[in-house]
C-alpha positions as CSV (number, residue, x, y, z in Angstrom):
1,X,89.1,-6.3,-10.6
2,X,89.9,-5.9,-6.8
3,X,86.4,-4.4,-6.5
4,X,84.5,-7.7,-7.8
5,X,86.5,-10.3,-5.7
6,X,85.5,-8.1,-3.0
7,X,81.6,-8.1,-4.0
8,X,81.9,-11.8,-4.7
9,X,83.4,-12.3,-1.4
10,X,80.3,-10.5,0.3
11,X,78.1,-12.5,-1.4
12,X,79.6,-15.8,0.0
13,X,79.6,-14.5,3.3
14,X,75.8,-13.6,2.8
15,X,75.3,-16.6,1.6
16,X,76.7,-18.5,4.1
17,X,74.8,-16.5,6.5
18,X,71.5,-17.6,4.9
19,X,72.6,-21.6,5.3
20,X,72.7,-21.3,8.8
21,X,69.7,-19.3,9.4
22,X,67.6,-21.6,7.2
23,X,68.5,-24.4,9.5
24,X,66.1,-26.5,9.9
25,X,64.4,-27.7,13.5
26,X,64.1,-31.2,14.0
27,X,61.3,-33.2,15.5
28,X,60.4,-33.5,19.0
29,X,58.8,-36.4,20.7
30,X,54.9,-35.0,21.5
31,X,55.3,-35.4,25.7
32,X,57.9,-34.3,28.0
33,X,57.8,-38.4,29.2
34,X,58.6,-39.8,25.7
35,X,61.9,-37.0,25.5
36,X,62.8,-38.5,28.6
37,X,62.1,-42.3,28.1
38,X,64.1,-41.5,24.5
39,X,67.5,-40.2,26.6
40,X,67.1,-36.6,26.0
41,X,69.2,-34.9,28.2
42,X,67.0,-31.6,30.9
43,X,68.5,-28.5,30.5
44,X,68.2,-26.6,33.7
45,X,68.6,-22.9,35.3
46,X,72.1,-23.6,35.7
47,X,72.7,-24.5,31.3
48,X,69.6,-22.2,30.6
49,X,71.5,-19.0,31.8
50,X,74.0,-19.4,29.2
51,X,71.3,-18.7,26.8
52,X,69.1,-16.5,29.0
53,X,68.9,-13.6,29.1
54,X,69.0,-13.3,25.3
55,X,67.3,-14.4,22.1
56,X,66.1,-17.3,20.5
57,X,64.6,-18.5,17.2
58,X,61.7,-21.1,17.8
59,X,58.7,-22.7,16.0
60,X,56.0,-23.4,17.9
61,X,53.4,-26.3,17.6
62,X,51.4,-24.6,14.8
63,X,54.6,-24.1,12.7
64,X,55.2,-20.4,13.1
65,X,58.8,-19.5,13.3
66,X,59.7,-16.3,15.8
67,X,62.4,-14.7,18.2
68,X,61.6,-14.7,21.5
69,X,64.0,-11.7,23.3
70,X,64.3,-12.4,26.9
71,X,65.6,-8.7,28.3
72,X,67.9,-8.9,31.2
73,X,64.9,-6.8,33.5
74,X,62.9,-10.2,32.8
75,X,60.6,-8.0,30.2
76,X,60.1,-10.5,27.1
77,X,59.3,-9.7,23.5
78,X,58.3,-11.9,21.1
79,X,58.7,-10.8,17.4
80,X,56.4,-12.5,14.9
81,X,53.6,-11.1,12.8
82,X,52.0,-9.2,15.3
83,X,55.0,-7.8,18.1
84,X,54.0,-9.4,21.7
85,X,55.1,-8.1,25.2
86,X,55.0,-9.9,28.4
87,X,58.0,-11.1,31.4
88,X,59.8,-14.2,32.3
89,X,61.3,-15.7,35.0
90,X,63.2,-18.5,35.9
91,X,61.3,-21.1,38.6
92,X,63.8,-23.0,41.2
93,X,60.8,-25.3,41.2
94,X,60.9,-26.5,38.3
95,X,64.3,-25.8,37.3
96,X,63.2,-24.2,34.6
97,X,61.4,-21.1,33.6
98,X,58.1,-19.6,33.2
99,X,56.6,-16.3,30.9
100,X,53.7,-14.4,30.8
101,X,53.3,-13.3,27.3
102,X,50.0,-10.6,26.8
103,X,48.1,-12.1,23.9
104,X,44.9,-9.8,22.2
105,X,43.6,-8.7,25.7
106,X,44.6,-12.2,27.7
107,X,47.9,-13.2,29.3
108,X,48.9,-16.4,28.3
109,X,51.1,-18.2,31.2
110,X,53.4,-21.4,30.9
111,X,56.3,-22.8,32.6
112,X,58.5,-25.0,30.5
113,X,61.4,-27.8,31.5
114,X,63.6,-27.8,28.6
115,X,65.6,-30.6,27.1
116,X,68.4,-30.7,24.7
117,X,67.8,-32.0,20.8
118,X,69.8,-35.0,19.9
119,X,71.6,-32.4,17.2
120,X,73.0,-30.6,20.5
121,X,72.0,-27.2,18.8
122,X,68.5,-27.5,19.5
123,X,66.3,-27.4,22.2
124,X,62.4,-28.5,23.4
125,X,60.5,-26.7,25.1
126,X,57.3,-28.7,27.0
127,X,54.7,-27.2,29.6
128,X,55.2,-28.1,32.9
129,X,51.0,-29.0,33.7
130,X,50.4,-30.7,30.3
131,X,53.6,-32.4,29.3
132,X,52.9,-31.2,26.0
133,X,55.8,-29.9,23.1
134,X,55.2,-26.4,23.4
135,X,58.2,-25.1,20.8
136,X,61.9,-26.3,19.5
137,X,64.2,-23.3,19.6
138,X,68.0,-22.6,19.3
139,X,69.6,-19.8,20.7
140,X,70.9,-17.1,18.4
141,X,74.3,-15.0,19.0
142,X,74.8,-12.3,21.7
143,X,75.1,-9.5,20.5
């Protein structure tokens, strides 16, 4: 009897556990100058290095969900389909940060400002040269 309260137990917990990694990522405004002109609130270095180094689970643009790991030696790895390597950095600048991700024989470059989602769990990432929505992402637990 004690043993199936205990494996009922587990299986609430893993459930639970499920819930909040299924949450989902809201909508962000296409252009960096329509999340500002809507209120959203910049995240710089400063807030950023609460979350960085460390991992994060995003969706990019074309709707792919990964983890980006940002490694205290500013090595980056991004876990998806295919694993992808590249380094990171933050930018005074920009008060934000930049990576360098190596993508099938090309380095793909962008530096990003980063502004909090009106669910304060969330958070946009858009390039710095376009103005574009490059990816929502939250942050996930230290380990």
């Amino acid at each position: 009897m004690v043993r199936a309260r205990y494996i009922m137990v587990a299986g609430l917990i893993a459930l639970g556990a499920n819930v909040a990694w299924a949450q989902e990522f809201p909508k962000a405004p296409p252009q960096m100058k329509e999340a500002e002109a809507q209120g959203l609130t910049r995240v710089g270095i400063k807030e950023l290095k609460a979350f960085i180094p460390g991992s994060i689970r995003l969706k990019g643009v074309r709707g792919v969900e990964k983890t980006k790991i940002f490694h205290e030696d500013g090595t980056l790895t991004v876990l998806d389909i295919r694993d992808k390597h590249g380094t990171w950095h933050f930018n005074k600048q920009i008060d934000g940060y930049c990576n360098n991700i190596d993508m099938q024989k090309k380095n793909v470059r962008a530096c990003l400002n980063v502004f909090k989602a009106p669910d304060g769990v969330h958070y946009f990432n858009y390039e710095v040269k376009s103005g574009h929505f490059a990816e929502v992402w939250r942050p996930l637990p230290k380990e």
